[in-house]
N, C-alpha and C positions, 0 to 999 in steps of 0.2 A: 695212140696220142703221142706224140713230138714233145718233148720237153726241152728248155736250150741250156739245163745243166746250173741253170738259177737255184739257188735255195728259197728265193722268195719271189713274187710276182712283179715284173717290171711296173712302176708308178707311172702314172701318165700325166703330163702338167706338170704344173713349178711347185715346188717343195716351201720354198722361202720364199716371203714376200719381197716387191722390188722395192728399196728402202727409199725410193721419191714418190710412191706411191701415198697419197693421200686417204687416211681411214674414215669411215663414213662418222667415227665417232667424235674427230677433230675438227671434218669437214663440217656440221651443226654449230661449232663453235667458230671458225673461220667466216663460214655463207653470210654473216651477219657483216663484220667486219667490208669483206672483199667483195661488194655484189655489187654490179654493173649498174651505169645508170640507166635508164629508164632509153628508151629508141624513140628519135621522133617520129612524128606522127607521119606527117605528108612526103619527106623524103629520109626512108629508114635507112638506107645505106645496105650494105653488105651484112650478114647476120653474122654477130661476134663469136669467137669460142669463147666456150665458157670460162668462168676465173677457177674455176677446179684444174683442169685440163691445163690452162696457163700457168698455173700453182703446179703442178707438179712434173712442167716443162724447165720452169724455174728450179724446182729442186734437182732437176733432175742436172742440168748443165751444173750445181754446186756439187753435187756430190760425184759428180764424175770429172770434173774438171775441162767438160768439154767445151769448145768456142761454140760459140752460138749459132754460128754459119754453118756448122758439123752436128748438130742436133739430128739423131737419125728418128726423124718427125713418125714417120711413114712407118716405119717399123713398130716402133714403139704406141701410134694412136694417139702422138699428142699432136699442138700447133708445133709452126717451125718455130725454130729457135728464135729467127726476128721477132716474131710475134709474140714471142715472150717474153724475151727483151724490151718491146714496146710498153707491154702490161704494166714491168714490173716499172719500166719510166714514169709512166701512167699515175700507178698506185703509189711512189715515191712522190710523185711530185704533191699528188694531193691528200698525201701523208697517212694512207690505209696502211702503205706497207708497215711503217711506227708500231702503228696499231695492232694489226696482226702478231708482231713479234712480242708487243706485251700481252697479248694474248696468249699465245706460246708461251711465254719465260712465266706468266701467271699459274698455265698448269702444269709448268714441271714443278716448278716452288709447290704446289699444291700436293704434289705424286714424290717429295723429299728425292727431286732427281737434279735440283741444282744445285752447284757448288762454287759462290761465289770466291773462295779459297785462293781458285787458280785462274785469275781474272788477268789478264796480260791487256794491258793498254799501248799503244803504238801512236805515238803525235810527229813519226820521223816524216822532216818535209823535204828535206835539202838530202841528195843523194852521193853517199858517202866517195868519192876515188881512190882506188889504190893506191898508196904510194902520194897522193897530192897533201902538199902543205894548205892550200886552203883555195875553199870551191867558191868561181866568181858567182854564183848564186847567191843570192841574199834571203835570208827570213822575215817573213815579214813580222815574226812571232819573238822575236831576235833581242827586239828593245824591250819589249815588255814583258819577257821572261827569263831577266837576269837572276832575279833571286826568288827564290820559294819562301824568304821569309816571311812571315806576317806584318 
């Protein structure tokens, strides 16, 4: 018998989960939220992916920082990146996506894994120049947020 000098036996498969992957135990809570509408009846069109699969095409271009046209679909077993893209237009527009994420922020608050603490808000509209005395851009936000007082 041939041994290759290992002290332990080579693993086969992935060790760590892939962190856009979707857990069947989030997905029960999501499915509710993110579920397709209903297909007509006399002309059903082309069959959707699913919002699982889209969901975690989504997560996946966020945690990787990838463009959406670069989404390695194929490899990976998800839709392409447009089509995720589309979803996620989709679900923003008729405001699942909201929802889902108070679903999330629900069970982290629930699991003491949020920390309101270190909450950063950003309302920059007007894009700063180096070196410029002042940008012909105008705020629209400009007149009515002169003072914070009450």
């Amino acid at each position: 018998m041939r041994t290759s000098g290992r002290s332990r036996p080579r693993r086969v498969g992935r060790s760590v989960a892939l962190p856009w992957r979707v857990s069947d135990e989030l997905w029960e809570r999501l499915a509710v939220v993110l579920e397709d509408p209903p297909r007509r009846f006399r002309y059903p069109g082309r069959l959707r992916y699913g919002p699982r699969q889209c969901l975690e095409g989504i997560l996946y271009v966020l945690y990787t920082d990838t463009p959406w046209l670069q989404v390695p679909y194929r490899e990976l077993g998800l839709p392409s990146g447009e089509t995720c893209r589309r979803r996620l237009e989709e679900w923003t527009a008729r405001g699942l996506f909201a929802q889902a994420l108070v679903v999330l922020q629900r069970q982290l608050a629930e699991a003491g894994r949020l920390d309101w603490s270190r909450l950063i808000v950003d309302a920059s509209l007007v894009e700063a120049k180096k070196g410029a005395r002042r940008s012909r851009a105008r705020s629209a936000a400009a007149l009515a947020a002169v003072t914070t007082w009450p």
